[in-house]
N, C-alpha and C positions, 0 to 999 in steps of 0.2 A: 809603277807600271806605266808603260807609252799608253797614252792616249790615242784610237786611232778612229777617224772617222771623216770617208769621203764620199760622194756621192752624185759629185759634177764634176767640169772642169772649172767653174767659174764661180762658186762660195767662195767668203771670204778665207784665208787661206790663214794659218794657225802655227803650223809646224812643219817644215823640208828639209829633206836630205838633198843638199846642194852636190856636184861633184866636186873635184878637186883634179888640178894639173898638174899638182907638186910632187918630184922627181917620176917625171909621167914618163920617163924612161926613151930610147933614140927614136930615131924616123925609123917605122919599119921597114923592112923590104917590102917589095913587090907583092910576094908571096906569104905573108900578113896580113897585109890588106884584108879587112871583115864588109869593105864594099867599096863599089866603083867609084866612088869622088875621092875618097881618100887615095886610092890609087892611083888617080888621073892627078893629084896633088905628089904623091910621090913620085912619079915619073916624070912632072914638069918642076919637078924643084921648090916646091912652092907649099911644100906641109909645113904646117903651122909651129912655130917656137913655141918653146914651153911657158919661157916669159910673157908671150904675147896672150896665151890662154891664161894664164894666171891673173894677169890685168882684167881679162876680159870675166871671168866668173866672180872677181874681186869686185867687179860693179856691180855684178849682179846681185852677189849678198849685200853691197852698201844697199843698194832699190830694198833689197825686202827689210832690211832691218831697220828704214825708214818706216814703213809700214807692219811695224815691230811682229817681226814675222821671228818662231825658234826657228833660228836656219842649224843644223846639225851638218859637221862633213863626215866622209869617210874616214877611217884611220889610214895614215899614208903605207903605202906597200910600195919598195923601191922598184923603178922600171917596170910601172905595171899603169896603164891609161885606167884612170878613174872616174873621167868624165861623166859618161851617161850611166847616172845612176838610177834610171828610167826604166832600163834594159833588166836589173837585179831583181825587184821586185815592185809590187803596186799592191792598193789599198781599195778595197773594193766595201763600201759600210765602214762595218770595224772589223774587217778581219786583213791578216797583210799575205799575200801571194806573193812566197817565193818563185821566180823568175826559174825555168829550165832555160838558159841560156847558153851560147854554143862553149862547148870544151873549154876551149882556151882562155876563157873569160871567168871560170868559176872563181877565179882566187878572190874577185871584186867581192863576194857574198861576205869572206872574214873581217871585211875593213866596216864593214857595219855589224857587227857580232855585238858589239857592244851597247846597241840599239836594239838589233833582236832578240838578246835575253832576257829585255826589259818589256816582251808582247808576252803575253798569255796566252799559255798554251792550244787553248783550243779557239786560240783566234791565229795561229800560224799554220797559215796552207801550207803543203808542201804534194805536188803532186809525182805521179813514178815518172821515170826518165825520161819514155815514149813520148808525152805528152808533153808539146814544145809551145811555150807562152813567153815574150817580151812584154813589158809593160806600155812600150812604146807603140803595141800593137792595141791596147786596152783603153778605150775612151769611154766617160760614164755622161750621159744626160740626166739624170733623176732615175725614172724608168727605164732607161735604155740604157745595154750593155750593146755598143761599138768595138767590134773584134776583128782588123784586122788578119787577112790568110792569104796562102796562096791551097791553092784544088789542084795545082796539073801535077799528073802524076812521073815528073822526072824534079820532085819536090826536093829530093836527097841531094840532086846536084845544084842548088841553089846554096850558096851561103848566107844571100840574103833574105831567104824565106825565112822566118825568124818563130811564126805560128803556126802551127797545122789545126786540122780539124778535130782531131783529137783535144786541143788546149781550146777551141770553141765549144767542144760538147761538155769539157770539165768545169769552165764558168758556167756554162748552160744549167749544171747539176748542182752545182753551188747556190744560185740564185735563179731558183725555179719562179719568183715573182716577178722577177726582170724579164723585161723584152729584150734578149741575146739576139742582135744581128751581125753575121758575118760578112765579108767584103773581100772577094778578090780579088788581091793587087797586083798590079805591073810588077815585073820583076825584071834586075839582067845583074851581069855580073860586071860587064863594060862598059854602059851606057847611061850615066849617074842623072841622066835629063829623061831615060827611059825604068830609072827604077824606084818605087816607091817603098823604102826599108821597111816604114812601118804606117800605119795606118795614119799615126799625126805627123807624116810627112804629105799627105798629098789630104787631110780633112782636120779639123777641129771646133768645135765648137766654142765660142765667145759670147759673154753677156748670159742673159737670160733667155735668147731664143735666136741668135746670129750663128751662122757656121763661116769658117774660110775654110774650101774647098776646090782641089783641080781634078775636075769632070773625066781629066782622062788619066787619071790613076789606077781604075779600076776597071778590071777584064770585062768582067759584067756590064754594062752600060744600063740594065735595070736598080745595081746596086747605087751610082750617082740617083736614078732616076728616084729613088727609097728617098736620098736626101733631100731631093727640090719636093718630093712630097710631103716630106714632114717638118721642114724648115718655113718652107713660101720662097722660091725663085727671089722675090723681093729681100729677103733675109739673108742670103747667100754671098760672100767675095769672092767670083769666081778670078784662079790667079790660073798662067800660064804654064808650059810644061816649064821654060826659064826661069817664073818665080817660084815653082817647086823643086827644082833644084838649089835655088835660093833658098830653101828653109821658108818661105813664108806664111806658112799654115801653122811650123813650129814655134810658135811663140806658147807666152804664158799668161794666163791671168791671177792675179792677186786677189782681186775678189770683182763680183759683178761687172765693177765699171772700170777697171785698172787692166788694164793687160803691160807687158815690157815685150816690146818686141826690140826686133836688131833695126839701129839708127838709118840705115840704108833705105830699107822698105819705104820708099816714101810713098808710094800708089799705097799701099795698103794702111800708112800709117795716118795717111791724109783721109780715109775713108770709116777707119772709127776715130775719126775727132768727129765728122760728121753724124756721126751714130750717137754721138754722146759719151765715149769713153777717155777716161784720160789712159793718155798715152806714154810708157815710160821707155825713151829711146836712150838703148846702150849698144855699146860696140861688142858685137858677137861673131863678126866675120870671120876670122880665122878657127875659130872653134866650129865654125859650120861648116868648114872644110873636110870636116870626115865626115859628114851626110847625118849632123846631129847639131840640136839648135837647144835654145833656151827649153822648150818641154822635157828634151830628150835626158838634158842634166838636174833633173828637179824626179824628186821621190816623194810627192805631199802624203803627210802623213792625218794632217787635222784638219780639216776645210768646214763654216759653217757658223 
C-alpha cells in the first residue's frame, strides 16, 4: 500500500509524483490554450521545447534524489502535456483527493493508475462532477486548509477558474477540524500579469511560519489582509504583479529549511538565504511558460 501523509507545505518531504515532458505532444493552437501565458507564448513563438522541459524537470529530480526523496513519474501517454501533476490530485493527512479537473485534461489521471491502485480504499476521495478542485488551488499550513476560488458568478466562462465553492464547502466537510479558508482570486483569460491560475501562484507558504505572497492576487483585499494577520507583515515576501507572473510564489520546499526555486529569482532567492534556508537554484523558465512552476509539477505524497 502507498503510504500517504501530508500536512504543510514545508515537512520534510518523503515521496512525489514528479511530472514528466516526455513525448509532451506539439505547440498547441491558440485555442488550446488552458491559460493566458501559455497563449501569449504561443502567439509570440516562444512555447517552450520539449527538450528543454525535459532538462529542466531532469534537474529537478536530480535536487530531490539528492535529498533521497521516492520521486515516482507518470506513465507516458503520447501527445498528451504531463507536466503539472499538481492539477490531478493532492494529499490532504492520508487521504489523496482526486482532482475534478477541466475535460480535456482527464486522460493525466490513467498515467498515475498504477500509483492509485496502490491507496486504500477509503483513503481515495473522489468527489461528483459539480464540484471543481485543482490541487494547485489547495495549500495545507498544519491547521489550515488554504483554498483558492473564484465567487463571480460569470465563473462558467473562465477557464481559468479552476475551484468553485462548491470544491471549498467539500474540503470543508472532509476536514471539519481544519480552519478551511477560501480566497478569491484575480482572474482573466488574456492578461497572464492580471491572472492568478491557482492560489500557489500569487501565495505559498515557506519554513515553519514564512509566506511569499502578491497582495494583489486577490479580489478581496481583506482575504491578503487574513495573511499579514496570521503570518506578521514581518514574515511575509511581498513579490510584484511581474514576479507573479514570474512563478515566484511557485516554488517548492523539500523540507523545513530547503526550498528549489527557479535560478532567476534572484530578489527572492537572495531573501531566504537571509531567512536561513538553503536555497536549491535550477533552471525552470521555460516550463513556467504555461503559467506552472516547480509546485505546480510535484504531487507530495509523504511529508514529515
Amino acid at each position: 500500500m502507498l503510504k500517504l501523509q501530508v500536512n504543510n507545505e514545508s515537512d520534510r518531504l518523503h515521496s512525489v509524483i514528479l511530472g514528466t515532458a516526455t513525448r509532451n505532444g506539439p505547440i498547441p493552437q491558440t485555442d488550446e490554450a488552458y491559460d493566458p501565458k501559455s497563449l501569449e507564448h504561443i502567439l509570440q513563438g516562444t512555447y517552450p521545447k520539449e527538450a528543454d522541459m525535459i532538462n529542466e524537470l531532469n534537474a529537478f529530480e536530480n535536487v530531490l534524489k539528492r535529498y533521497a526523496v521516492q520521486v515516482y513519474r507518470p506513465e507516458i501517454i503520447n501527445d498528451l502535456n504531463q507536466i503539472f501533476t499538481r492539477d490531478i490530485g493532492f494529499v490532504i493527512e492520508d487521504k489523496f483527493i482526486k482532482s475534478n479537473i477541466l475535460p480535456d485534461r482527464a486522460e493525466e489521471w490513467n498515467a498515475i493508475q498504477y500509483l492509485v491502485k496502490e491507496i486504500p480504499a477509503d483513503k481515495l476521495i473522489t468527489a461528483p462532477e459539480d464540484i471543481h478542485m485543482e490541487g494547485g488551488d489547495v495549500l495545507l499550513w498544519n491547521d489550515h486548509i488554504f483554498v483558492g476560488t473564484y465567487k463571480g458568478d460569470d465563473y462558467a466562462s473562465f477557464n481559468t477558474a479552476r475551484t468553485n465553492m462548491k470544491g471549498v464547502e467539500f474540503i470543508r466537510d472532509l476536514f471539519p477540524n481544519k480552519e478551511v479558508k477560501e480566497f478569491n482570486l484575480i482572474k482573466s483569460m488574456t492578461n497572464p500579469r492580471a491572472n492568478a491560475l491557482h492560489l500557489d501562484c500569487c501565495f505559498q507558504p515557506v519554513g515553519k511560519d514564512k509566506a511569499i505572497v502578491f497582495p494583489g492576487g486577490f479580489i478581496d483585499q481583506e482575504d491578503y489582509q487574513y495573511l499579514e494577520d496570521l503570518f506578521g507583515l514581518e514574515n511575509l515576501f511581498q513579490i510584484t504583479a511581474d514576479e507573479m507572473y514570474q512563478m515566484f510564489s511557485n516554488v517548492f520546499s523539500i523540507a523545513p529549511d530547503v526550498v528549489v526555486t527557479e535560478k532567476q529569482f534572484t530578489r527572492l532567492n537572495n531573501w531566504l538565504r537571509e531567512q536561513g534556508f538553503t536555497v536549491e537554484e535550477i533552471p525552470y523558465h521555460e516550463i513556467g511558460k504555461q503559467e506552472g512552476l516547480l509546485r505546480c509539477s510535484t504531487l507530495p505524497l509523504m511529508r514529515g
